[in-house]
Phi, psi and omega in degrees: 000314182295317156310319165286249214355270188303316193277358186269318156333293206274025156270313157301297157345292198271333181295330185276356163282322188304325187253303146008107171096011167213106140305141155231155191203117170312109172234187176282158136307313203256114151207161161280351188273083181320187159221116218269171146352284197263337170320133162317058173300118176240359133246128200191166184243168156196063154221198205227119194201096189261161166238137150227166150304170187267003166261340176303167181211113162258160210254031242261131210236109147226158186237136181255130174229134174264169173276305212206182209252140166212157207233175174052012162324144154231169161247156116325057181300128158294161127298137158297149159254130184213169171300308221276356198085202188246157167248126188296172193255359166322314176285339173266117173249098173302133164198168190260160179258141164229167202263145168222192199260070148244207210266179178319129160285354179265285152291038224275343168276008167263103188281000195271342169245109159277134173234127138352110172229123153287123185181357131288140181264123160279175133252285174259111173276007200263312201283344188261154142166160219240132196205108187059040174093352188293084173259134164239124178262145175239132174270159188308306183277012164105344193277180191227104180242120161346099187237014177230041162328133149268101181194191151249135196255176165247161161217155224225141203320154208259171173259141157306109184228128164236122190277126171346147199251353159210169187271114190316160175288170163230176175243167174223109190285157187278123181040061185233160182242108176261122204266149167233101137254158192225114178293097162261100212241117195269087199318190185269346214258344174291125184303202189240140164176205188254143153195178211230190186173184144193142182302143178219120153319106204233136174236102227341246212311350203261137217256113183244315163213189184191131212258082170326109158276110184239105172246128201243106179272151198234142214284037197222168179249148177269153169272141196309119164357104182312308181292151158282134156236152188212163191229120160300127196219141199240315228290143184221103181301112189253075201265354181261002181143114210232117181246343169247171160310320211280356193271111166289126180290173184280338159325292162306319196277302165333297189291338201257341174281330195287328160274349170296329162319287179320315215250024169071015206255137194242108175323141172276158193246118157280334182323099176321144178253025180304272183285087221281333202248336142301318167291343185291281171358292203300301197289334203260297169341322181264007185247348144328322205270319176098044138280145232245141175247019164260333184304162205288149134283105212274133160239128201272318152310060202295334199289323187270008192255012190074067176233109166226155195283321183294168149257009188276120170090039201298328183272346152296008185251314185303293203306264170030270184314284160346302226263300203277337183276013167258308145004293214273314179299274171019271217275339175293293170328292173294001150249040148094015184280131179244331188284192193298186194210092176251130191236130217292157151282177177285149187258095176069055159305168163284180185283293154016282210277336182306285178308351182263333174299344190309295174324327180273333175291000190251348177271317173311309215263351186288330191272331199135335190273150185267161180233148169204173183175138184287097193252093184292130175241118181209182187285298189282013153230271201223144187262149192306320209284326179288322136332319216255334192306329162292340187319315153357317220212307175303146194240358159197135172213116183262107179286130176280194229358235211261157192285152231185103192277357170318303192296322199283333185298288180324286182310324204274352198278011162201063175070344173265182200240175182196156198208167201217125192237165143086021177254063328282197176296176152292144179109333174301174155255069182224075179309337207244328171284326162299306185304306185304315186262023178223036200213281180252347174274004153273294149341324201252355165235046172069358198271174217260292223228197189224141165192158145200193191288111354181178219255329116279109174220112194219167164242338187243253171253209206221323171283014236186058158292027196223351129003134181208186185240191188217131190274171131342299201270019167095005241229155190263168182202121150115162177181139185315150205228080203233123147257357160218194200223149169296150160251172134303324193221043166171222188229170157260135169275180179209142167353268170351295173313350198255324152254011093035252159334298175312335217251315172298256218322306146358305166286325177300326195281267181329293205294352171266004178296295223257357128288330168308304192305301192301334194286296192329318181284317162282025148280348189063028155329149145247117202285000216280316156326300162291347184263323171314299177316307163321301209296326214279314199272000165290346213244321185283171195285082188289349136008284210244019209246141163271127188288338169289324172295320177306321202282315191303321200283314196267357159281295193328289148312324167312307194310288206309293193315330186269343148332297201257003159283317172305312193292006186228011172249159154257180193301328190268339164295318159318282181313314206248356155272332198288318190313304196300281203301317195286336189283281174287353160304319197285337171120350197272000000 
């Protein structure tokens, strides 16, 4: 008796642990509003319950808060399941977001205050931590390294650092908020219906709380992006040896193109052509990687190519030039790149060194090359009215802050583009402001690409935010500008980065709406619902808009519209459209 007594207890026991002491709680992933240690959630779902495409890759949020402190947690991804088949749980990529020591996210060059910030993705949040105003890193050899000096650095190699290839236990501190995200990335090839699973908290064998999953794939492929987003990126492949951050192993280059793929963003190329048979390496790395080689190639380094700012002896600095941008086209061809070869300009000239480039930019278009170039419009550089004289000749001029379509008029009314950095730089912790101003609120103002400072943009070593550079006069200046972080073999992503990422997908959304609209009309569809919907969402403030609900509006249309395109097909019309879309998702 006394034994069924004590096991029917500790049955009771153990079930009232299992579900009991962990709240969850569903949030969006991409906002500005974080989520600290002690924040309040007060809105939230709690299950997980999505739409994607059948190409997509979304972004997903949960937060765990406990009654008392517990360790050794894991989670349990499931398969998704459906009548239609599984999504592997291989597609769901868990990592933790984690807090770390940076600066005023407000005030952001002001290094003198660190704040408990969330904002790395982890796998083992164990390589990080935090101690007194403190960030410490454990490098590849164990050691625990100092990554928050406040002082100026030169730069100089990041400490080796690699995060777990899955995800490690954690802890949950009593009434502490641990936030997760999760990369869901939708194969191509999954039909489209519902399927479900559940996220499950586990200590070991016991189930402490568990997270319903309904993900609904939906029948359509998204289409490639209106907007180019392109990213300033430094990485520069160094295989004989790397004494700075910015110089990379084939390791390092591999893991950070490979996520750049992922986040639909096509790198600027720093790689010197000096050295001819390295630069060769650097293309063929990146089209290993699944980089569209009809997209554009950026190349940023105009100074080695003889792009030079004096005029003295100008025209053997034109011949120079000449040679090597044909060079660079070359040697781009013959490793299988077709698209344009656009070559970097002086970076946020005066009006002065902006006009004296013209001659050299007109020796770039006699070989074959495109021009682009980084245009500050401030008080110390250049006025929008100073921009529009060039528009002419620059074949992209990427304006900072905010976009302006006057301007956008101006490039386009003589065949060039134009695109908008420093709205902001890299580095805010604001996911939802990289979605919103780098995305459909470019779209609403006619401009071509996305881009800003920069993918590392660091001054000192790149883990090490409390850094700083030095004027002449002794004066601290400049602060780090990062959205993901070095590794050995890739990045860390951050929050940021992730919306970012969000901001592509968005676009991605418009442009299969606004081909849907083109399939329709040559069905004698009537589009006039879906065009309303364009007109309306060209005009509007977006400012004050939920970006999921948008994304929701414009499935919505697709969906209606591609209904009544099937019901206007015949069955071989039908077969050979589905053929067309998977065909051009895939690139072919």
């Amino acid at each position: 008796m006394n034994k069924i007594y004590l096991s029917t207890l500790a049955l009771i026991l153990s079930s009232s642990f299992a579900m009991a002491g962990v709240e969850k709680f569903i949030i969006p992933a991409i906002d500005d509003t974080l989520i600290f240690e002690n924040s309040t959630i007060s809105t939230y779902q709690t299950n997980i319950d999505t739409k994607v495409a059948q190409n997509e890759t979304k972004t997903l949020s949960f937060v765990l808060k406990s009654t008392s402190n517990l360790s050794n947690l894991t989670l349990e991804i499931p398969n998704l399941t459906g009548t239609n088949g599984t999504i592997n749980a291989t597609s769901l990529d868990v990592k933790i977001v984690k807090s770390w020591y940076q600066n005023d996210n407000v005030n952001f060059n002001d290094s003198s205050k660190k704040i408990l910030t969330p904002e790395l993705l982890l796998k083992d949040e164990s390589g990080i931590k935090v101690e007194n105003g403190t960030n410490f890193l454990k490098d590849t050899s164990g050691n625990w390294i100092d990554i928050s000096q406040n002082k100026s650095e030169k730069l100089i190699k990041d400490p080796l650092f690699k995060d777990s290839d899955s995800l490690k236990s954690f802890s949950l501190g009593k009434d502490i908020n641990k936030q997760f995200f999760i990369t869901l990335k939708v194969p191509q090839n999954t039909k489209a219906g519902t399927y479900t699973g559940k996220i499950k908290v586990k200590s070991n064998a016991s189930t402490l709380a568990q997270i319903d999953v309904k993900v609904e794939v939906m029948p359509f492929l998204l289409e490639k992006s209106l907007l180019t987003h392109k990213i300033y990126y430094d990485g520069r492949y160094a295989p004989n040896g790397q004494s700075e951050a910015y110089q990379k192993t084939k390791a390092e280059i591999q893991g950070e193109f490979k996520n750049l793929v992922s986040h639909f963003t096509n790198p600027i190329i720093p790689q010197e052509i000096a050295d001819e048979n390295l630069f060769r390496e650097y293309l063929k790395l990146r089209k290993e990687a699944g980089f569209d080689t009809l997209e554009p190639l950026f190349i940023q380094n105009g100074y080695n190519i003889w792009f030079k700012e004096s005029t003295s002896n100008r025209v053997n600095e034109i011949e120079k030039l000449k040679a090597n941008v044909q060079k660079i086209i070359t040697i781009a061809r013959e490793e299988g790149f077709s698209g344009d070869v656009y070559i970097y300009g002086v970076d946020e000239p005066t009006l002065d060194k902006l006009t004296n480039q013209r001659e050299l930019w007109s020796a770039i278009h006699e070989v074959g090359g495109k021009v682009f170039c980084a245009l500050s419009i401030d008080d110390k550089h250049l006025s929008l009215n100073d921009v529009k004289a060039m528009a002419d000749i620059l074949d992209l001029g990427i304006l900072s802050s905010k976009p302006d379509k006057f301007i956008a008029d101006e490039f386009h009314k003589y065949g060039n583009k134009v695109g908008s950095y420093a709205n902001p730089q890299a580095g805010r912790i604001t996911p939802l402001t990289y979605r919103k101003n780098y995305g459909l609120k470019l779209w609403q103002q006619d401009y071509d690409l996305a881009t800003t400072w920069a993918y590392q943009g660091h001054l000192g070593t790149t883990w090490n935010v409390f850094d700083y550079a030095i004027d002449s006069n002794s004066k601290k200046i400049g602060y780090d500008e990062v959205f993901t972080y070095p590794t050995v073999n890739g990045a860390i992503d951050t929050i940021e980065w992730e919306g970012w990422r969000e901001s592509v997908t968005d676009s991605m959304y418009l442009a299969t709406l606004l081909t849907t609209i083109e399939k329709a009309k040559t069905k004698n569809i009537d589009i006039t619902n879906a065009q309303n919907f364009i007109d309306e969402l060209k005009i509007k403030d977006l400012d004050s808009e939920d970006f999921e609900s948008i994304r929701e509006d414009i499935t919505t249309q697709i969906l209606s519209l591609n209904t009544q395109i099937n019901q206007n097909s015949s069955p071989q019309e039908e077969e050979s459209g589905i053929f067309d879309t998977i065909s051009k998702a895939l690139g072919f």
